[in-house]
Every structure is written in C-alpha cells, then in structure tokens.
C-alpha positions as CSV (number, residue, x, y, z in Angstrom):
1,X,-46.0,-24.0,60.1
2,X,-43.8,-25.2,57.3
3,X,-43.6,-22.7,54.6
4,X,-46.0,-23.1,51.6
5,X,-44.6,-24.3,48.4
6,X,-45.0,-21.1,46.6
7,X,-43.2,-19.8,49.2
8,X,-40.3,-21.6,48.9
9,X,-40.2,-21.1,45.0
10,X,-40.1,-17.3,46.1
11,X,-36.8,-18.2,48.9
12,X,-34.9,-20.0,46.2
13,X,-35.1,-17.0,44.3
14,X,-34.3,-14.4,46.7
15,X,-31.2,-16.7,46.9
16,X,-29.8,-16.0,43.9
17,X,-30.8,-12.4,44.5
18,X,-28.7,-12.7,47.1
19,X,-26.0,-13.9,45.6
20,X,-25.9,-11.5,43.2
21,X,-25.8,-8.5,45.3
22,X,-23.4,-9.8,47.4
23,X,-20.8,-10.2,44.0
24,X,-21.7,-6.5,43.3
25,X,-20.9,-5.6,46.9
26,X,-17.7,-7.8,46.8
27,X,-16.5,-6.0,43.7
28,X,-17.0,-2.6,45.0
29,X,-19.4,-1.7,43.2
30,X,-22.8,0.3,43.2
31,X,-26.0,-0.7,41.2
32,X,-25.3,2.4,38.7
33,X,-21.4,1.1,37.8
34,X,-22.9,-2.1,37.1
35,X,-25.4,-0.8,34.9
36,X,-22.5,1.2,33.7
37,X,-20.5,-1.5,32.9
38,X,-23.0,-4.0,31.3
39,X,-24.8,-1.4,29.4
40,X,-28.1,-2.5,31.2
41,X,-30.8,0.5,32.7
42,X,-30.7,0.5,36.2
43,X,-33.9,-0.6,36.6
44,X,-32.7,-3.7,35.4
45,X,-29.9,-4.1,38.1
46,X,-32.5,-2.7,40.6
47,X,-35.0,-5.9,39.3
48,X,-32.6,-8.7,39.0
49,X,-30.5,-7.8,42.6
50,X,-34.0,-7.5,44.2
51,X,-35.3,-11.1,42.8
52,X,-38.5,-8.8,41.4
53,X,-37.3,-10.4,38.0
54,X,-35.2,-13.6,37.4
55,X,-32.0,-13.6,35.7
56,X,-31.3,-15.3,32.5
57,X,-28.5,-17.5,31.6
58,X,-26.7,-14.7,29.6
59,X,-27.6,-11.8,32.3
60,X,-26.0,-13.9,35.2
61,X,-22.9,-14.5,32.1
62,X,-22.7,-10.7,32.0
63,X,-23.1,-9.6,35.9
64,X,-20.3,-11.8,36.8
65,X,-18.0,-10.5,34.1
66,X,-18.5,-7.5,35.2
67,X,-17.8,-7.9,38.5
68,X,-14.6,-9.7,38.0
69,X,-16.3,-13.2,39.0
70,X,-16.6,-15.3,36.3
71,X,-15.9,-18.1,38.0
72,X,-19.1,-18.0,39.8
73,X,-21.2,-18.1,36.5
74,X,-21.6,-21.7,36.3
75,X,-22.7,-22.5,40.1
76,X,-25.1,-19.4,39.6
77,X,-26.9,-20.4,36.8
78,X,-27.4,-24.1,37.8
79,X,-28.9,-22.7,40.7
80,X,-31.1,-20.0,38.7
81,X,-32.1,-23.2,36.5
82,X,-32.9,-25.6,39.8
83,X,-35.1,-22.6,40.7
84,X,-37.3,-22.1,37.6
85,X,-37.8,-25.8,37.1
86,X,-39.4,-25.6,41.0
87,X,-42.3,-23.5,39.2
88,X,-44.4,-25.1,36.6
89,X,-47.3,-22.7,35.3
90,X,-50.3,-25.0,34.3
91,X,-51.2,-22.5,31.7
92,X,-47.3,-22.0,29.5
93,X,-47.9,-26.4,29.5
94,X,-51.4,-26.3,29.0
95,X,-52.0,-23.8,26.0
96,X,-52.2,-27.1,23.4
97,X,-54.2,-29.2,25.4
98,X,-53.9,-31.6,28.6
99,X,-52.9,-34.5,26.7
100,X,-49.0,-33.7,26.4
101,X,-49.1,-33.3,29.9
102,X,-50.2,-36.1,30.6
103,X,-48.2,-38.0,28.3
104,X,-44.8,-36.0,29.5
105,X,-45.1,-37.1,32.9
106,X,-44.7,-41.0,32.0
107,X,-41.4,-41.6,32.1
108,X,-41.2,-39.8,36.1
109,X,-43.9,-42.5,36.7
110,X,-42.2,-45.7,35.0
111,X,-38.8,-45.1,36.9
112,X,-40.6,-45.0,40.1
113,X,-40.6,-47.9,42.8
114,X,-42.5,-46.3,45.5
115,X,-45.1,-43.5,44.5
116,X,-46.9,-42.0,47.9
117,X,-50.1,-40.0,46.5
118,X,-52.2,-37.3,49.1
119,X,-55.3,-35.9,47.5
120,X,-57.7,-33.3,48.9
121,X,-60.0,-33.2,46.6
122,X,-60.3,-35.7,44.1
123,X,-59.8,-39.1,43.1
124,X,-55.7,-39.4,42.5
125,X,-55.1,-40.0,39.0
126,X,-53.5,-43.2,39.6
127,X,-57.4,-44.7,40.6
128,X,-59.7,-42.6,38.1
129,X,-61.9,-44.1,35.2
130,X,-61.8,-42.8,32.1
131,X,-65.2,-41.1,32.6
132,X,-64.0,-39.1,35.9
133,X,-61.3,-38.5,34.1
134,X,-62.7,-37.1,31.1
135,X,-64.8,-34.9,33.3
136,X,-62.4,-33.5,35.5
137,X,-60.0,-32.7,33.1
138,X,-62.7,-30.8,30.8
139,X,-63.6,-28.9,33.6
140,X,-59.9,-27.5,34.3
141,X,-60.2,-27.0,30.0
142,X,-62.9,-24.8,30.1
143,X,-62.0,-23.1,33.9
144,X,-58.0,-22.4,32.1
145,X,-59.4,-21.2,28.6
146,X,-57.4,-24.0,26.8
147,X,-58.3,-26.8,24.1
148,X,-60.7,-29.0,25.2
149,X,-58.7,-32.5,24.6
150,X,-60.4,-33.9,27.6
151,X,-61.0,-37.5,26.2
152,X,-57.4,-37.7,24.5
153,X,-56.3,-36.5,27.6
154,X,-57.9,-39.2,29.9
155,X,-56.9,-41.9,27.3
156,X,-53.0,-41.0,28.2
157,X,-54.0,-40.7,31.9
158,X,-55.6,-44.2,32.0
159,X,-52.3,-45.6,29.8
160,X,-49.9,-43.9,32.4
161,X,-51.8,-45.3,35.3
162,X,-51.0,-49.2,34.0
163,X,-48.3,-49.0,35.7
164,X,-50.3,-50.0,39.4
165,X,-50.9,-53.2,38.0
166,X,-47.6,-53.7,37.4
167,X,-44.8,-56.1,40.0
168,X,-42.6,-54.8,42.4
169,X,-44.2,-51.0,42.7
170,X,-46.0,-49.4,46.0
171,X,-48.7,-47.3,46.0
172,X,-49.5,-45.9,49.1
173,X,-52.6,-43.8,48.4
174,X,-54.4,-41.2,51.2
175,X,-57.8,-39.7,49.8
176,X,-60.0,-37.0,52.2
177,X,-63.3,-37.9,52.2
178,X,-64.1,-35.0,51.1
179,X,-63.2,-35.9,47.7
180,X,-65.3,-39.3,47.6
181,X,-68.4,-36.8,48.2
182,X,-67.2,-34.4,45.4
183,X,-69.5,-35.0,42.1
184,X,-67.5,-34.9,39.6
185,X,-69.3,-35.5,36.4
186,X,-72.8,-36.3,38.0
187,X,-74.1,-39.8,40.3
188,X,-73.6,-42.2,37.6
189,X,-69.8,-41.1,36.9
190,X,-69.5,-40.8,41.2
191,X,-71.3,-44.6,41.1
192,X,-68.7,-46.3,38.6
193,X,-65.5,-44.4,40.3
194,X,-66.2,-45.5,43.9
195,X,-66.8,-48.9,42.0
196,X,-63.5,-49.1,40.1
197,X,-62.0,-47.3,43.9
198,X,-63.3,-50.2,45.7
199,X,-61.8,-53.1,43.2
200,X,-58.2,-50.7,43.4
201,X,-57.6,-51.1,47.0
202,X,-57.6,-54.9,46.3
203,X,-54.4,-54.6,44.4
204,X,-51.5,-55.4,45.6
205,X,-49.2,-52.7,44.9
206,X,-52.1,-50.6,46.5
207,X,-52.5,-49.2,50.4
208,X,-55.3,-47.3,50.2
209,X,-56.5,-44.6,53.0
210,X,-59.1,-42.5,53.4
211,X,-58.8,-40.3,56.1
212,X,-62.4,-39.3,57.9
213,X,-63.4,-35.4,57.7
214,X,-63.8,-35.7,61.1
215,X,-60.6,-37.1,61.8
216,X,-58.4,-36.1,60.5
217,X,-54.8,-35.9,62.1
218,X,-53.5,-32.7,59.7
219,X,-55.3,-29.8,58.0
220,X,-56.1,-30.6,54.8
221,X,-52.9,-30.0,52.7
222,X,-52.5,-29.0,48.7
223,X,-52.2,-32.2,46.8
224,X,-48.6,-33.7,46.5
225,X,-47.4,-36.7,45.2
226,X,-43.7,-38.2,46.3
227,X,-41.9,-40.2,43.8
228,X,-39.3,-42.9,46.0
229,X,-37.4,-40.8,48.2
230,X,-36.5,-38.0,45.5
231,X,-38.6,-35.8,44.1
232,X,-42.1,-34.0,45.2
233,X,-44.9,-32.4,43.2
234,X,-47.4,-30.4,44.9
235,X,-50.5,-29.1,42.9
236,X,-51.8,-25.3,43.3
237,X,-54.5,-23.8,41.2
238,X,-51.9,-21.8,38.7
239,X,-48.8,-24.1,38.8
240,X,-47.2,-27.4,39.8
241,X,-44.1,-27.1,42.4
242,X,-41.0,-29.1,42.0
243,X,-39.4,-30.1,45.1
244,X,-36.0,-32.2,45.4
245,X,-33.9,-30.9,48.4
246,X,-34.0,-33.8,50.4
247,X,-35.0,-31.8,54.0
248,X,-38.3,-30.9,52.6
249,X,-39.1,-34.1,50.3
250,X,-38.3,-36.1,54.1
251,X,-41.1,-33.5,55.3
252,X,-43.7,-34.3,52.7
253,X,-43.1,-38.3,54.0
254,X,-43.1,-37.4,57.2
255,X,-46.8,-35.7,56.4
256,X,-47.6,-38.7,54.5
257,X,-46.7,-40.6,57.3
258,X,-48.8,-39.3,60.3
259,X,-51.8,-38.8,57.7
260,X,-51.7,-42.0,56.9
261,X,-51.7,-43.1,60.4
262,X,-54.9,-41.1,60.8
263,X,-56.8,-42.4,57.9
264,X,-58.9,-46.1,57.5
265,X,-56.9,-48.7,55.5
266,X,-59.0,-52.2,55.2
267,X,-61.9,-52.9,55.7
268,X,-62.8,-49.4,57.1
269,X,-61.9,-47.6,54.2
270,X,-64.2,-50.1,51.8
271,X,-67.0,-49.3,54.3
272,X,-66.7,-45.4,53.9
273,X,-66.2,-45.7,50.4
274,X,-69.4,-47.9,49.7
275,X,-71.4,-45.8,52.2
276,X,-70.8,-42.6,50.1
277,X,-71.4,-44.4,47.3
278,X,-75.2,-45.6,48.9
279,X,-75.8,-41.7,49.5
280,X,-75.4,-40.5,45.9
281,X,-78.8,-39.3,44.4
C-alpha cells in the first residue's frame, strides 16, 4: 500500500533532517559544538536534526555556516520550502472565512487543461449548486470554529466552477455513490443537486463516473484532485496535501485510471443518479 499523503509530508521532512545531520557529521562535529557555535540550546539542534521541528530559512542560513557549508544553503532551503508548501492547514487559511479560499484557488483552476476530480464523499465542487454549497461549507464553518461566510463562499465557488462550461478543458469526474446518498442540507437541496448532477454529465468537457458501493475496483480513497499532469491536492480533515513529484502525481492517474474503469459512465451513471434521487424522503 502506497504511503498516505500525510505520510509523505512527514518523509520529505525527515529529508532535510537528514540532510542536516549528515553536514554536522561531515564537519566533524557533535550536536553540542553546533549549538556551541550558533549560540542555539541544544534542544534546538536535537529538534531540527531529528525533523521533530522544521527549520527556518535563517536556521538552515546559520547551520550551514557553521559547519563550513554554505554552499548548501540555497538547495536546503528550496527543499525546506517545497516541503512546507506540501502541508496546507485548513485552519491557518480558514481563520477569516472560506471565501479567500475559494477565491485563491482560481487561478490553479484557469491554467488548467485537464482537471481529473475523485470524491468520496460529496459532490466535487466543480458540479455543486449554490445551495449544497452553501450547506456544506457552513457545516465545515461551524465543525472548524471559523466565520461563517458560507454564502459568500459558495458565490466564489460557483464563479470558479465557470470554467467547465468553458472550450477546450476535460473534466473527468469519479463520484462514490456513497456521496449521492449523503444529505447534505436536507431532500430538497439532495433533489436540485442530483438535478443540476444529471444536466452536468451532458457537458461536454464532462466524463462523469460514479462508481457503485458495491463495486468498486479500489478502497475508497481521500479526495484528490489532479490538475494536467502536474500538480495533486488531496483533502484530509485538518489540511490539504500538495503533491508535484512526478512518480506519485503518475500514481494518483494511475488510481484515477483503474477507478474510473470501475465506475458507470453513460447511461448507467444517469440511472444511479436518478434512482437515488427517487429514494430521497
């Protein structure tokens, strides 16, 4: 089993960990002389050379200098940069609403050709109204303690997601069923967004799957979107994961891929789609 994304946010730390032990090592030095030498406590040189805290631009500055390897500075930090920009804690971007985030993912959506979306557990973004929108998002409001600018929010989300109407763009969509039979916001928000789901697929730029809970060809997996052949974003309850080396954005296709091979396209998706939609009470 591949390793989780959270887990590999934790590897390219350990990394540069790694890295800096080994300059400490290479200049002869133990964890006390560094201290020594930078002025630091020990416990600090223990907590950045054990990846239990991560180094700032200045602290890799200074660890290198002292070990005589200032030309490793540069290439260090870019790599301690490329690995806090992997973790993106929902609450530090939340605290002033959901509406900036919204907004500040726009541009990452406009400059994309090809934009393969796997959700677990609700409707995709891309496909929601603005009333399952404004739902959802003032539920993860009130579950994260933040301001509740749900409908703001959903206005930006609904402006962002113009872009499926738009020429020359793919959307290859995969849904769970389980997240057609999710309520979110009560029957008569469920009834409208298997509606507005239903006139979707008909787009063009749209492929639309669902894959059957009983058929499923993988366990269900944490909600990722690819953008082209670049760039990955996987959602977890606390954070969204950033994920560009090219061996594990080809995985994510490659999971996309047989997923998709597993789930109902056509007609058979509109048929499980309107059937859940006859069941809601």
């Amino acid at each position: 089993m591949a390793p989780s994304p959270s887990a590999r946010v934790q590897e390219a730390r350990d990394r540069i960990a790694v890295r800096l032990r080994a300059l400490r090592a290479d200049a002869g030095l133990t964890g006390q002389q560094l201290a020594e030498r930078t002025g630091w406590q020990g416990s600090k040189v223990s907590r950045l050379q054990s990846g239990r805290s991560q180094p700032s631009d200045e602290d890799i500055r200074v660890w290198c200098r002292a070990c005589g390897a200032e030309e490793d500075a540069a290439d260090l930090i870019a790599a301690a940069r490329q690995a806090q920009q992997m973790y993106t804690e929902w609450r530090r971007v939340q605290r002033a609403g959901l509406r900036g985030v919204q907004q500040a993912r726009r541009p990452l959506y406009e400059r994309t050709k090809v934009m393969r979306v796997y959700s677990s557990s609700v409707i995709p973004g891309m496909l929601q109204t603005r009333a399952y929108a404004t739902a959802l998002l003032s539920e993860i409001a009130r579950f994260n303690r933040i301001p509740d600018d749900a409908s703001a929010a959903a206005d930006a989300r609904l402006e962002r997601s113009r872009i499926i109407r738009q020429a020359g763009r793919r959307f290859p969509i995969l849904i769970e069923e389980a997240a057609l039979r999710r309520q979110i916001g009560g029957p008569d928000v469920m009834a409208e967004q298997l509606g507005h789901l239903l006139r979707a697929a008909a787009l063009p730029s749209v492929t639309l799957g669902i894959i059957p809970s009983k058929a499923g060809p993988l366990w269900p997996l944490e909600t990722f979107t690819i953008f082209d052949a670049e760039q990955v974003s996987v959602e977890l309850l606390t954070a969204a994961i950033t994920i560009t080396t090219l061996s594990e954005v080809t995985q994510y296709i490659a999971a996309h891929d047989e997923m998709g091979a597993g789930a109902v396209h056509g007609s058979g998706a509109l048929r499980l789609i309107t059937h859940v939609g006859s069941g809601l009470a």
